[in-house]
C-alpha positions as CSV (number, residue, x, y, z in Angstrom):
1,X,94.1,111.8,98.3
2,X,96.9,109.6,99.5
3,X,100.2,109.8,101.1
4,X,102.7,108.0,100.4
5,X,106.5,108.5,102.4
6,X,109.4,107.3,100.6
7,X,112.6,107.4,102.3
8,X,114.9,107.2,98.8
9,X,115.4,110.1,96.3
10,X,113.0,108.8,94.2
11,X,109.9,105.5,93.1
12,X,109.2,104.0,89.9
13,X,106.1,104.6,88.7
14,X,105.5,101.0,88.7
15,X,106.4,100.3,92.1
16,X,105.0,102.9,93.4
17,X,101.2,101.6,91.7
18,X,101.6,98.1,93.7
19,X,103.4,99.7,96.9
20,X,100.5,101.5,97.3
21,X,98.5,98.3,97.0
22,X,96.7,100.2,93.3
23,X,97.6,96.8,91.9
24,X,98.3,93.2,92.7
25,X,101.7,92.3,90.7
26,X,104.6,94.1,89.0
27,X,103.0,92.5,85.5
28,X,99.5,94.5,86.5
29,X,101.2,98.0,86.9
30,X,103.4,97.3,83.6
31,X,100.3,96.3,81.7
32,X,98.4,99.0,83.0
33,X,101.1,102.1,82.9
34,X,101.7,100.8,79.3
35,X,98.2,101.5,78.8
36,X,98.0,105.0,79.5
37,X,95.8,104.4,82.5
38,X,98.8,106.6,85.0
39,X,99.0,110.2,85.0
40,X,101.9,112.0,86.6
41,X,101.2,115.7,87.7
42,X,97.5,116.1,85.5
43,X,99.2,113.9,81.8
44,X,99.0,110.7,81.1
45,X,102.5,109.0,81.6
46,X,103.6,105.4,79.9
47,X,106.7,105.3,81.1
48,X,106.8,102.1,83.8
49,X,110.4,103.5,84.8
50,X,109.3,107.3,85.5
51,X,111.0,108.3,88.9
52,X,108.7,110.1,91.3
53,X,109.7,112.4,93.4
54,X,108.4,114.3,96.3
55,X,105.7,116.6,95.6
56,X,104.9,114.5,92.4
57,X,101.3,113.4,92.3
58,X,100.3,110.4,90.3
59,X,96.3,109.2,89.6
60,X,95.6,105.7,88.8
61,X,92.1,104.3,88.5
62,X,90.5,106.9,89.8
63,X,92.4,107.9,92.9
64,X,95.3,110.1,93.8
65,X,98.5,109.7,95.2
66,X,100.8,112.4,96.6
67,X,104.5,111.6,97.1
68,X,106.4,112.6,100.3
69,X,110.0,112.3,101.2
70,X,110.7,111.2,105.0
71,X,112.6,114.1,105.7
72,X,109.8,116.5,105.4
């Protein structure tokens, strides 16, 4: 599993998928989110805007991503 520190409250889904380099462009994690292929926290999330915070856990493609905030 991945790490990924953010230093804001909270990521979009979508910019969290190429931020951690899970996709080339913004129009590759739309196309994919909007195909059900992102889970947030074990179900299946299609909501490109869905803020991640710490502690959240996303899986994309067959790997995981854990969420941290900065100031833990």
């Amino acid at each position: 599993m991945t790490e990924i520190t953010i230093k804001t409250e909270y990521i979009k889904l979508q910019d969290l998928l190429k931020f951690a380099a899970l996709v080339s462009t913004g129009g590759e994690a739309k196309l994919a989110v909007e195909a059900g292929e992102a889970a947030v926290n074990g179900a299946v999330c299609m909501q490109r805007g869905k803020k991640l915070r710490a502690g959240d856990v996303v899986a994309f493609r067959g790997k995981e991503v854990a969420i941290r905030n900065a100031d833990q």
